[in-house]
Structures are given as structure tokens and as C-alpha cells.
C-alpha positions in Angstrom: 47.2 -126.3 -40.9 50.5 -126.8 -42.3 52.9 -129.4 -39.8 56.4 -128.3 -38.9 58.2 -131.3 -37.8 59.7 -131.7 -34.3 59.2 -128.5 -32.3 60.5 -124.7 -32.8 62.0 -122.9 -30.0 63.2 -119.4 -29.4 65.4 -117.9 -27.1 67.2 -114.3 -26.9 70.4 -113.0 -25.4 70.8 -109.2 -24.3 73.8 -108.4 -26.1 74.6 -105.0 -26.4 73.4 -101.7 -23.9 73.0 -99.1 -27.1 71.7 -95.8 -24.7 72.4 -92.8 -26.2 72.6 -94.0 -30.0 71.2 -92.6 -32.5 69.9 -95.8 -34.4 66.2 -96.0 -35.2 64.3 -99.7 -34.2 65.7 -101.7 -36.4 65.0 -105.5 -37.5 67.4 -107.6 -39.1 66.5 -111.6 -40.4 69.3 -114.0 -41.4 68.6 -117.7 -42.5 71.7 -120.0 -42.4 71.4 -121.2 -45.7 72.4 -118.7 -48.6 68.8 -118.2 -50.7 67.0 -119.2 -47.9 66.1 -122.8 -49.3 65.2 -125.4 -47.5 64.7 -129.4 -48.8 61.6 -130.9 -47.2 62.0 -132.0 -43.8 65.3 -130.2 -43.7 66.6 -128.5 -40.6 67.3 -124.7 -40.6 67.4 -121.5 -38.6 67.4 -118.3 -38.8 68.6 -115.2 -36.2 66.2 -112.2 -35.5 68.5 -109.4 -34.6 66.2 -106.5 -32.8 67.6 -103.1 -32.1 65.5 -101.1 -29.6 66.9 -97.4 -29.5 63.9 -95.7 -28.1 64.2 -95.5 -24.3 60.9 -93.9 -23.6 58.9 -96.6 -25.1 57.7 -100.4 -24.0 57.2 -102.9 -26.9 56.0 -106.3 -27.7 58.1 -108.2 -30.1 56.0 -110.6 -31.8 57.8 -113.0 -33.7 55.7 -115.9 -36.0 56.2 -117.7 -39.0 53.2 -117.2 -41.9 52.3 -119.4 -45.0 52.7 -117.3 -48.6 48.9 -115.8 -48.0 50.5 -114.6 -44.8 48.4 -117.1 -42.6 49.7 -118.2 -39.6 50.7 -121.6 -39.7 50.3 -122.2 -35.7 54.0 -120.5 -34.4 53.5 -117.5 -32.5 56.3 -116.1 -29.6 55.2 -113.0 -27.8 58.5 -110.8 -25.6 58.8 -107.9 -23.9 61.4 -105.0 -25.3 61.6 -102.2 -22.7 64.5 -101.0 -22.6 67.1 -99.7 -25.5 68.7 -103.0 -25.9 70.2 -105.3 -28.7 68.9 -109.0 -28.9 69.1 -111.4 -31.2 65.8 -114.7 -31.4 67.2 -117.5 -32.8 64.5 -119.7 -34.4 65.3 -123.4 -35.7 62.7 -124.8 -37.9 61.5 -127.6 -39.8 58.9 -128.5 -42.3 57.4 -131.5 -43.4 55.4 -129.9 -46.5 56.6 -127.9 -49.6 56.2 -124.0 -49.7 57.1 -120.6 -49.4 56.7 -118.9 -45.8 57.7 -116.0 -44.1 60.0 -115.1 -41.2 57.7 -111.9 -39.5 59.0 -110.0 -36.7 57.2 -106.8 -35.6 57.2 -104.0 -32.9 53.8 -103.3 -31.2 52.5 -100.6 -28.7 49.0 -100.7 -27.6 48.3 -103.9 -29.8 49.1 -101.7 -32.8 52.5 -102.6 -35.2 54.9 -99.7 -34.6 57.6 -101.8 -37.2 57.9 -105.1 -38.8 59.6 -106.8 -41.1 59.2 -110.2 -43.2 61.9 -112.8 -44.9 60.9 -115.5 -46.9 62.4 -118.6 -46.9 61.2 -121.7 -49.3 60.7 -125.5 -48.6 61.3 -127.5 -52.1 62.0 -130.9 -53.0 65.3 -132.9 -52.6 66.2 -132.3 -56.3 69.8 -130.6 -55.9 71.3 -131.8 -59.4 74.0 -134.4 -59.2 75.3 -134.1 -63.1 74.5 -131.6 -65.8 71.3 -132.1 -68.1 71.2 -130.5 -71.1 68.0 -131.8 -71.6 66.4 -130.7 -68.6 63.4 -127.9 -68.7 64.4 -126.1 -65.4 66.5 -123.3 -66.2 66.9 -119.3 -65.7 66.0 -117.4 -68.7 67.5 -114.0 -67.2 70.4 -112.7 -66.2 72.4 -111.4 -62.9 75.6 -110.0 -62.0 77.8 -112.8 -62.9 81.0 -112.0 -60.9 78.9 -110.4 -57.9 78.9 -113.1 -56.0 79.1 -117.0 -57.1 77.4 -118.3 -54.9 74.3 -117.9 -56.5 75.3 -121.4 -58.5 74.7 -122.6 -54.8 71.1 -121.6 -55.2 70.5 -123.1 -58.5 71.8 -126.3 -57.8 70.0 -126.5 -54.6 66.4 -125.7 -56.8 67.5 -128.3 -59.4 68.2 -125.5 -62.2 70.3 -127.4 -65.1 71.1 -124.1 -67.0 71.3 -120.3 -67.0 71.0 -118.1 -70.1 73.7 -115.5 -69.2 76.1 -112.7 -71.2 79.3 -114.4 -72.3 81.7 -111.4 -71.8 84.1 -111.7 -74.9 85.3 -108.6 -74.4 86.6 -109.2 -71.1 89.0 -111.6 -72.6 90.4 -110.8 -75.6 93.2 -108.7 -76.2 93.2 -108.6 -72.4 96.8 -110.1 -70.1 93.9 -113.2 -69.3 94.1 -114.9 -72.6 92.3 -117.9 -70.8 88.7 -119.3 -70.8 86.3 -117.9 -69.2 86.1 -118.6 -65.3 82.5 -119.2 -65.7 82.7 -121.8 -67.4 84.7 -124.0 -64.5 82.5 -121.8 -61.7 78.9 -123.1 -63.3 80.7 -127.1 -63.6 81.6 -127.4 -60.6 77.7 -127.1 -59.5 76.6 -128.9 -62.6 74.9 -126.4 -64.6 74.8 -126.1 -67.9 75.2 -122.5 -69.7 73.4 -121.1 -72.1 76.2 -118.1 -73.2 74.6 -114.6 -74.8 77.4 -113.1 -77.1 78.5 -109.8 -75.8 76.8 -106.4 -77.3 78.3 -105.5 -80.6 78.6 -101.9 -81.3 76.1 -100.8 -83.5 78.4 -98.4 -85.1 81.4 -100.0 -85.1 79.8 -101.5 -88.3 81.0 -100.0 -92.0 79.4 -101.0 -95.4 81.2 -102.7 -97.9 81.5 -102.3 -102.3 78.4 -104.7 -102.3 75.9 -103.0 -99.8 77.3 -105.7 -96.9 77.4 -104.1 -93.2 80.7 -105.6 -91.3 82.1 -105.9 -88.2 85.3 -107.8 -89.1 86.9 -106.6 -85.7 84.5 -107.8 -83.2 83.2 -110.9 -85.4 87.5 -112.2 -84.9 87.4 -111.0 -81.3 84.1 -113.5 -80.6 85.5 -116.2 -82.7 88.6 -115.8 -80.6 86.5 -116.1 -77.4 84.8 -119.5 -78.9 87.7 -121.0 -79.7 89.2 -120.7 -76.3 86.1 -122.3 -75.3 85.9 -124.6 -78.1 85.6 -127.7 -76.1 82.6 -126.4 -73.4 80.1 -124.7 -75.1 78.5 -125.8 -78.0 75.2 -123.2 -78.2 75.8 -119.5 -77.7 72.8 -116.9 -78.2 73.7 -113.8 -80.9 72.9 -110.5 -78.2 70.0 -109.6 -76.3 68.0 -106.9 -76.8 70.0 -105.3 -79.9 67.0 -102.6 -80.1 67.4 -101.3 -76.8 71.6 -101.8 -76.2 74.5 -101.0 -78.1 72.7 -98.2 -79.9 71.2 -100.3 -82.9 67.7 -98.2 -82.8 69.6 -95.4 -82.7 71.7 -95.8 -85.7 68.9 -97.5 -87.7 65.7 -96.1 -86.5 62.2 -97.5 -87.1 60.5 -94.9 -89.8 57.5 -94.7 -86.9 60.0 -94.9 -84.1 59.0 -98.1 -83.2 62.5 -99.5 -81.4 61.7 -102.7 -80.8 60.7 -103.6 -84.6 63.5 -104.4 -86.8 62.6 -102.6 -89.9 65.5 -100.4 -90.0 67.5 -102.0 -88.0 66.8 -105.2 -89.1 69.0 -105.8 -91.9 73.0 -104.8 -90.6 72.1 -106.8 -87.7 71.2 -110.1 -89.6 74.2 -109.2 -91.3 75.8 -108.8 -88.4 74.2 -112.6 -87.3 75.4 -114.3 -90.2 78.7 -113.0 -90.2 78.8 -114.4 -86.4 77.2 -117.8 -87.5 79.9 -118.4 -90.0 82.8 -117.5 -87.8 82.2 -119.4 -85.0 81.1 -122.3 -87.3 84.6 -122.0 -88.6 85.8 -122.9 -85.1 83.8 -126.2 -84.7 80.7 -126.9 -87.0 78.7 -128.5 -84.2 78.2 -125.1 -82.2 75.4 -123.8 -82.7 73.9 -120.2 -82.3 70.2 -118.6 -81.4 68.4 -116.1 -83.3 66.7 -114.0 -80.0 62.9 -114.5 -79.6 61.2 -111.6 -78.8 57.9 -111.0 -81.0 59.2 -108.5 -83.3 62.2 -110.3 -84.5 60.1 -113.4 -84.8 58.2 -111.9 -87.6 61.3 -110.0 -89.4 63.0 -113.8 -89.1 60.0 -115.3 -90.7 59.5 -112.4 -93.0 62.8 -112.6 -94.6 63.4 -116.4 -94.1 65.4 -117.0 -97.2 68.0 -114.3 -96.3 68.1 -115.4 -92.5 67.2 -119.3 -91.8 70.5 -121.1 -93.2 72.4 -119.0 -90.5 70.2 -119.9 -87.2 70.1 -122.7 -86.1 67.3 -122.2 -83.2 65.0 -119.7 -81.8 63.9 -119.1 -78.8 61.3 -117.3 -77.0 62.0 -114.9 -74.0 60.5 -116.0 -71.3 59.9 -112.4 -69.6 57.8 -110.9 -72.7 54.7 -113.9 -71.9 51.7 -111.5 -71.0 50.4 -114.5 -69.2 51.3 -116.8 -66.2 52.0 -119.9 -68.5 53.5 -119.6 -71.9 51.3 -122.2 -73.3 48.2 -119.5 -72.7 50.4 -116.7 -74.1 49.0 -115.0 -77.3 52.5 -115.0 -78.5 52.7 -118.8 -78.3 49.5 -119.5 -79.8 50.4 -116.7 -82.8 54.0 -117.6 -84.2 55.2 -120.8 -85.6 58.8 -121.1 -84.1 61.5 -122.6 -86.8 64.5 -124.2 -85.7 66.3 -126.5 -88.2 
């Protein structure tokens, strides 16, 4: 049985009379910390909001918290909901061991759940970062909405991620009344995280073939050297797209003969054109950046199918993390099968 330290209490406050509304029951769980993580032997709390509009009806609110198996972990609070009211169940909390629980609140008539609802909330270890490591191997291989709401960086830092692999949107700045760095930058410093930028989709067919057989982009290659050289002094590794086959219309320019879209045969060759010409320009801006050839399977091969053509322009490669067909990359067939290259 899992210990929570010191004692949890609950206590509710009728708030609001709601006769005559139309609302259905409805649950609502807010923790007080954004992300809902906890350090070990932190304190916290959550509020149970509890909107009863059925006036015909006499419930139990149960209200427990459960281990990640959904096993009760020895807090249990049992009230009486008869009439259409508003309350709210403050629960304060705190654990002495490490894991993920849930915050369960559920209606029941005749012992049997009408409604419920769960929340997580995580216990971790004290490891909010303090400086940035580059170094470090905690980081978040994906993406979300970057100007959605900042506060995620709150999260991070709180979990100890040193980096995010996000898109650098060049576009955004160039040409624009901005002309500045990009916020993010200053945003993901402030909490001590280090970023990992992915340049901005290039329209496949904004791309024109030269005299010698060449496919360009001059445009957009200036615009992105533009954007690294306002940020010539923060970023130093930038990643060249994500996913070309399945944004920006590259697949459907340059089809695979087999329809294939993830394959680079057809495709393959304007966008390591498209690569180099990227790698040279931002080179041009400081020779220390450096950029990442994407590593989903597919291009893997092509890259070490045509290494002659393609290495002297990438620097590194890197795997995806979300195409591992197995809980730990080191057991993924796609680890064991590939010999990465970086220079």
C-alpha cells in the first residue's frame, strides 16, 4: 500500500441552488499545479467541482484517489448529493513515493456508477533543471502548438526535460513588420531548455530545375538563411523538415512509381537537393551550425543508398522516436537493422 504523507482531508461548500437548469451531472477536477506534477513529498490539491441537476434523484458522491492500475491506494470519502446543488471537495494531498495516480470522482444510485470521471496527476523526482544541458538525454521528440500557451516550458522544466525538437517558423518572420528573433528562443531560456529547431516546410513546388538538372529553391533557401542569421548566436543545430512525404506536397509532385509516399524514390532527389542547398546556406552564416538529415526508416536507406551525393551535407541523423514499433528503442527492429552515420 502506497503512503501519502500527513493526512488528506475533504470538505465541500454548497455554493450555488441550480433548480430549473438545464445542465446534465456534471464533474469537473482542477489540480493547482499546471500538468498536474507533483515532486515527491510535495504538497498539492486539487478542487472536485460537482454539478447535480437532476432533482428527482439521490446520489452518493464517491471520491478516492487510485494508483495507475486503478487500485485504491487506502483514500476513500463517501457524501450524500440529494438535491440539485453545486459543490465543490477540495482534496490536499501528499506523497511520499513516485507515480502516476488518479483523482476519481463518481455518481452512484443503488451502489451502481451513474457518472464518473478520472484526472491524473504524477509524483516525480526533484529534478526541475537549473541550467540548460545540451548533453542531457531527456527531451521531447514531438511537437505542440508553440504559441498556444507557454506555459507548457513550465511542465518540462518541472519533469527535468533539457530540450524540445519543435518547428522553427521562418516564415513567420521574414519579410514580416517583426524582423526580430524568434520569441521562442528567449520563452524556452528562460526555463532552461534547450531547442532542437525543425526548419519550416518548403513548398514542394515552389522548386524549378536549372540548365544542369539542379532543383532550386533560391527564395525560401535566403528566406531560412535570413531566419538563422537572426538567430545566429542561439542555435547552433536545426533539423531540415519533418515529414517532407506527407507535408508540403513532395509525394505529390514526385510520386513513388508504386505509390509508396513515405519512400523517397521519386521524391528523393529535389529534396536532397533541396537539403544541400539548405546545408550550404546556413553554413554560410556560421560554419559551426549544424543541420539533421530526418530519421524515419525510409530516408535512412535513400541517405545510405546514395551516400556519396548526400553525406558531406549532413552532419547528423536522427531517429524519430514515434516510428519504434517497440517500448524501448534499443529492442526496435529499426535500431537493430540500420547503421546510423553522423560525421
Amino acid at each position: 500500500m502506497r503512503r501519502i504523507i500527513g493526512f488528506v482531508t475533504m470538505f465541500f461548500l454548497a455554493v450555488t441552488v441550480v433548480f430549473g437548469k438545464s445542465q446534465e451531472n456534471v464533474i469537473d477536477i482542477t489540480f493547482n499545479k499546471l500538468g498536474a506534477v507533483y515532486h515527491k513529498n510535495e504538497s498539492g490539491n486539487a478542487v472536485c467541482k460537482v454539478i447535480k441537476a437532476n432533482n428527482d434523484i439521490t446520489y452518493e458522491v464517491v471520491v478516492e484517489i487510485v494508483d495507475i492500475d486503478k487500485k485504491p491506494i487506502g483514500y476513500k470519502k463517501t457524501y450524500t448529493l440529494s438535491s440539485p446543488f453545486e459543490r465543490y471537495y477540495y482534496v490536499p494531498f501528499q506523497f511520499s513515493e513516485l507515480g502516476y495516480y488518479y483523482l476519481s470522482v463518481s455518481f452512484l444510485h443503488e451502489d451502481k456508477v451513474i457518472f464518473s470521471k478520472q484526472e491524473g496527476f504524477g509524483v516525480i523526482p526533484d529534478v526541475t533543471l537549473t541550467k540548460k544541458d545540451y548533453d542531457s538525454p531527456f527531451g521531447v521528440g514531438a511537437h505542440y502548438v508553440r504559441y498556444g500557451d507557454w506555459r507548457v516550458a513550465e511542465i518540462q522544466q518541472a519533469l527535468g526535460i533539457a530540450w524540445v525538437r519543435d518547428v522553427a517558423r521562418w516564415k513567420d518572420f521574414i519579410g514580416t513588420a517583426r524582423n526580430m528573433p524568434d520569441p521562442f528562443i528567449d520563452y524556452l531560456d528562460r526555463h532552461n531548455i534547450c531547442w532542437l529547431p525543425i526548419l519550416d516546410y518548403v513548398d514542394a513546388n515552389h522548386g524549378w530545375q536549372d540548365e544542369n538538372g539542379i532543383w532550386r529553391w533560391d527564395e525560401d533557401v535566403t528566406n531560412i538563411k535570413k531566419y538563422v542569421e537572426m538567430n545566429r548566436n542561439c542555435i547552433l543545430v536545426y533539423e531540415s523538415q519533418n515529414e517532407p512525404s506527407n507535408f508540403a506536397g513532395w509525394n505529390k509532385r514526385w510520386p513513388h512509381p508504386q505509390g509508396q509516399k513515405w519512400r523517397p524514390q521519386g521524391w528523393g532527389v529535389p529534396f536532397t537537393d533541396l537539403v544541400k542547398q539548405m546545408h550550404d546556406s546556413i553554413k554560410a552564416v556560421n560554419g559551426d551550425i549544424k543541420l539533421i538529415w530526418p530519421g524515419e526508416e525510409e530516408w535512412i536507406e535513400y541517405f545510405d543508398d546514395n551516400r556519396e551525393d548526400v553525406a558531406s551535407h549532413i552532419d547528423f541523423t536522427a531517429i524519430h522516436p514515434y516510428i519504434l514499433w517497440r517500448k524501448y528503442p534499443e529492442t526496435s527492429p529499426f535500431y537493430d537493422g540500420f547503421s546510423l552515420v553522423s560525421r
